[in-house]
N, C-alpha and C positions, 0 to 999 in steps of 0.2 A: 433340073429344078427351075420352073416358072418363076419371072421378076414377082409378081405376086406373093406366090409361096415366101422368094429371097426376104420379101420387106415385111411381111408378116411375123416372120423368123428375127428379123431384124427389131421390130418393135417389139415383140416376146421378151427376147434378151433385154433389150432396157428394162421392159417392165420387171422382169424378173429380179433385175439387179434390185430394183427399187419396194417393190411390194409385191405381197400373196396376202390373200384375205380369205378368212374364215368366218364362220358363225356362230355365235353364239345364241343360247334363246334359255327364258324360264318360263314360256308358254300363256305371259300375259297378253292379254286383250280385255276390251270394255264393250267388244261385241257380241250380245248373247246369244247369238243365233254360231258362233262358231264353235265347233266341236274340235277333240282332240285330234281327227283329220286332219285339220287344217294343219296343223304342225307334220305331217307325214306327206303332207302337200307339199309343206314349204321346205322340205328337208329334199324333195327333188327339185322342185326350182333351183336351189344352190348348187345342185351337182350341176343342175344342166342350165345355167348360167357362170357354170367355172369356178366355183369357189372349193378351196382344198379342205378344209373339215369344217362337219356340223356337231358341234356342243349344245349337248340338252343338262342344263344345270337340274339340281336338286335345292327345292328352296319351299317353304312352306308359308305361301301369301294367300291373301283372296284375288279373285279372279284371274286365278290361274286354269290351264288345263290339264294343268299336271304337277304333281308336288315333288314324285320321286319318277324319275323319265325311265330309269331301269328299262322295266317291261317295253318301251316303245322301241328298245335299241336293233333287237334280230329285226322285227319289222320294217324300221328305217334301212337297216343293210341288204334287208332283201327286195325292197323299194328301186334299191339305187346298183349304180353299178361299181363305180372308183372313190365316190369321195369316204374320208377316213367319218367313222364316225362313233361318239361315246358321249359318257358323263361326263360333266366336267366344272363344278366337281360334286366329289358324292361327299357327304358328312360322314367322316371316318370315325367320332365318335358315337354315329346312330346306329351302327353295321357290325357284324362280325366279320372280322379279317378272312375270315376263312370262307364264312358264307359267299363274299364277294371276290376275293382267289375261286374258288370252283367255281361262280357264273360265268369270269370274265375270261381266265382262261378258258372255258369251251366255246364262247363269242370269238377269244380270239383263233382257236381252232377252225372255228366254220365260215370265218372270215379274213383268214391272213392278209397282216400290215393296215387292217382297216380300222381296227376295234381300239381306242383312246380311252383312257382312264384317270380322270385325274382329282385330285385329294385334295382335299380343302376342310379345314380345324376351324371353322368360325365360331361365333359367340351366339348360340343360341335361345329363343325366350324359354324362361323355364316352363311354361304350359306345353310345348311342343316338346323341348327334353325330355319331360316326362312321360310323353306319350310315346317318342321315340327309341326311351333308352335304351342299348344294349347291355347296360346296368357292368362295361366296362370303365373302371374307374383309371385306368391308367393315364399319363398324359399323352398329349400330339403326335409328342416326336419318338415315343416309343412307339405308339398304334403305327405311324408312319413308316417306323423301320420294320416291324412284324410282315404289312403288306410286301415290304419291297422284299423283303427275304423267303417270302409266300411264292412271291412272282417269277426273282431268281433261282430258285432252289436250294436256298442256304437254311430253311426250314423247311421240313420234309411235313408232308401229309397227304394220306391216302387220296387217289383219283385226280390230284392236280398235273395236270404236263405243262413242260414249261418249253416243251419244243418251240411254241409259239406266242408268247405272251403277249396282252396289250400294250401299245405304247404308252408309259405311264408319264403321268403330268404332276409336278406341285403347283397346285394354282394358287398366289400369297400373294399381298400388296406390298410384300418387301424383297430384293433378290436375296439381301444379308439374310433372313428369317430362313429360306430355303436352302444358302448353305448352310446354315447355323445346326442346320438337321442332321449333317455328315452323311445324308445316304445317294447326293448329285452324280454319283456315276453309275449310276443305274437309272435316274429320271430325270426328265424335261424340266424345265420351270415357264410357267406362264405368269406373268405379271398383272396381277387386275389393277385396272385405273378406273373403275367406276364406283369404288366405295368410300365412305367420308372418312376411313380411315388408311386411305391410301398413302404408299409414301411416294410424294410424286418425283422426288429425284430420280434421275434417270438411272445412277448410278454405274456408269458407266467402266468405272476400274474394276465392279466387283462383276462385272457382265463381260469383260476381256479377259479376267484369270479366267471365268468358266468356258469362254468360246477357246483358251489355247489350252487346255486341261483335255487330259484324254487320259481316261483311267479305266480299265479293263477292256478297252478299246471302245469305249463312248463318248462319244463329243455330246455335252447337251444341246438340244433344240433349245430356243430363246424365244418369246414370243409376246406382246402384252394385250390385254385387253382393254377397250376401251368404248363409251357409248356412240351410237351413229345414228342418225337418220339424214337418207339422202329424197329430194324428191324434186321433178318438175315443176309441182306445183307450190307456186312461193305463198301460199296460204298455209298450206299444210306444214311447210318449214314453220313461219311464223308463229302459228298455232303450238306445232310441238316445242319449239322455242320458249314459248310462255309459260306453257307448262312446267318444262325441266326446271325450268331456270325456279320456281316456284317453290319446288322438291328437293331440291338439290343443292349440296354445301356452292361457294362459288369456286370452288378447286375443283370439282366435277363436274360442274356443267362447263365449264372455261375448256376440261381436256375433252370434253364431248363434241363428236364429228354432228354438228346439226347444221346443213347448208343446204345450199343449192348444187345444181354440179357443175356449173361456175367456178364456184366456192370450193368448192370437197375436193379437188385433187391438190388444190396449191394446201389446204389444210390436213390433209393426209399427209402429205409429203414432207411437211413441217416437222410431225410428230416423228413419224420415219426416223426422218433423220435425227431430231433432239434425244430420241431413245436406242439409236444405232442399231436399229430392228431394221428385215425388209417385211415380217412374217406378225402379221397383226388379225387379230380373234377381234369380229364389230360384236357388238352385244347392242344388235337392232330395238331400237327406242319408237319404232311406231307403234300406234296404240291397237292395231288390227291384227291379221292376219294377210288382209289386203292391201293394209299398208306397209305391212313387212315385204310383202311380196315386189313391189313397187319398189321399194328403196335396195333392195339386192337388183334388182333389174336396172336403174337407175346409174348404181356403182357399178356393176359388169361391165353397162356400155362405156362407162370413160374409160374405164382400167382395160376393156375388152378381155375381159378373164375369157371370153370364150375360144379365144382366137390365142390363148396363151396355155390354156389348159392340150389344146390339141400338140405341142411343143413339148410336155411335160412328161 
């Protein structure tokens, strides 16, 4: 093995120790010449600038290119080659448990260890409930266990296999709320920090029971999200700066990664460590396409995902 190779290997490993970064997206932009493309663009930029999964949330805004990303998922998988890729999360009260067990199991069939799934109970406006309802009236944390027992096989139903199932997510602002659920040995938790009602304690004691917890032989994945834009150019910082800071409670934009990349590794590494994660989902705050594409390129080159993904 070439000195090259050795020290390439060598920084890998630190980074590793330190941080992995994902993607998240709900397909905004304010540029009207870009179509839902762009997002199946930007879904290989990230493979092929190193990043380990692409999240296409379910969210219903304006100027979006997408409400419910479902349908873009086979096409992003068939796109790409390695990186993991799903909802994240789907609105479990808009959906038939079963509907979405037979999609994802046959996604996670035609793409093993690729397909991510993950759950999210928010508070919806009633115009959109309405339009969406699956007119299931139960609560959260029941729809939550039905899925997981869908997935597992502890609830039978015709044409599901469970040889392969997606890797499933709770995505909540609380860790307490996702054990609270009793179904954590069977799913991930992902921690969002980008909503005003986030709980931004790190929480720490109740994130160490779940990292030494192994129950049916599942350690959970830990992971948080949180907002980012990274860029060259200190106008474009400034700018989106102005903005967030505009929109946004001051506990969200304070945990939002908006910098130069200067700035962005000693502020990443901050977070890192205060939330004892190395494994962080950015939920890209440019307002393009082109400027999302930019700020993945941006963060790659410091972190050099690319040179770390070859290691992996």
């Amino acid at each position: 093995m070439g000195k090259l190779h050795d020290d390439r290997l060598e920084n890998f490993m630190v980074l590793k120790e330190e941080i992995e970064l994902s993607v998240l997206d709900f397909g905004e932009t304010i540029n009207p010449n870009e179509s839902v493309h762009e997002v199946l663009n930007y879904a290989v930029i990230a493979e092929e600038l190193g990043f380990k999964r692409f999240w296409l949330g379910e969210h219903y805004l304006n100027h979006t290119l997408f409400s419910n990303p479902e349908p873009l998922i086979p096409t992003i998988a068939l796109k790409t080659k390695r990186i993991a890729v799903g909802v994240a999360g789907i609105l479990i009260r808009q959906h038939s448990t079963h509907r979405v067990s037979y999609s994802f199991n046959l996604l996670a069939r035609m793409f093993p260890d690729r397909i991510d799934l993950g759950l999210v109970a928010p508070s919806i406006k009633a115009d959109v409930l309405q339009q969406l309802s699956s007119n299931d009236r139960r609560g959260a944390q029941e729809i939550f266990q039905e899925f997981i027992d869908l997935f597992n096989g502890t609830a039978k139903a015709p044409g599901i296999h469970i040889n392969s199932p997606p890797n499933l997510w709770h995505l909540t602002s609380s860790i307490k709320t996702y054990v609270s659920c009793q179904h954590h040995q069977a799913v991930n938790v992902s921690k969002t920090l980008f909503h005003h009602n986030a709980n931004f304690d790190p929480e720490i004691d109740v994130m160490n029971r779940l990292k030494d917890r192994n129950e049916n032989g599942h350690i959970p994945k830990i992971n948080i999200a949180i907002g980012c834009f990274v860029s060259y150019d200190h106008k474009k910082v400034s700018e989106c700066r102005k903005f967030y800071k505009s929109i946004l409670s001051k506990e969200v934009y304070d945990m939002s990664v908006i910098e130069t990349p200067n700035s962005f590794l000693e502020k990443i590494k901050s977070i890192s460590h205060k939330y004892q994660t190395n494994d962080i989902v950015i939920l890209n705050l440019g307002r393009s396409y082109q400027d999302k594409a930019e700020c993945l390129t941006a963060v790659s080159d410091i972190l050099n995902l690319k040179d770390a993904y070859k290691f992996r």
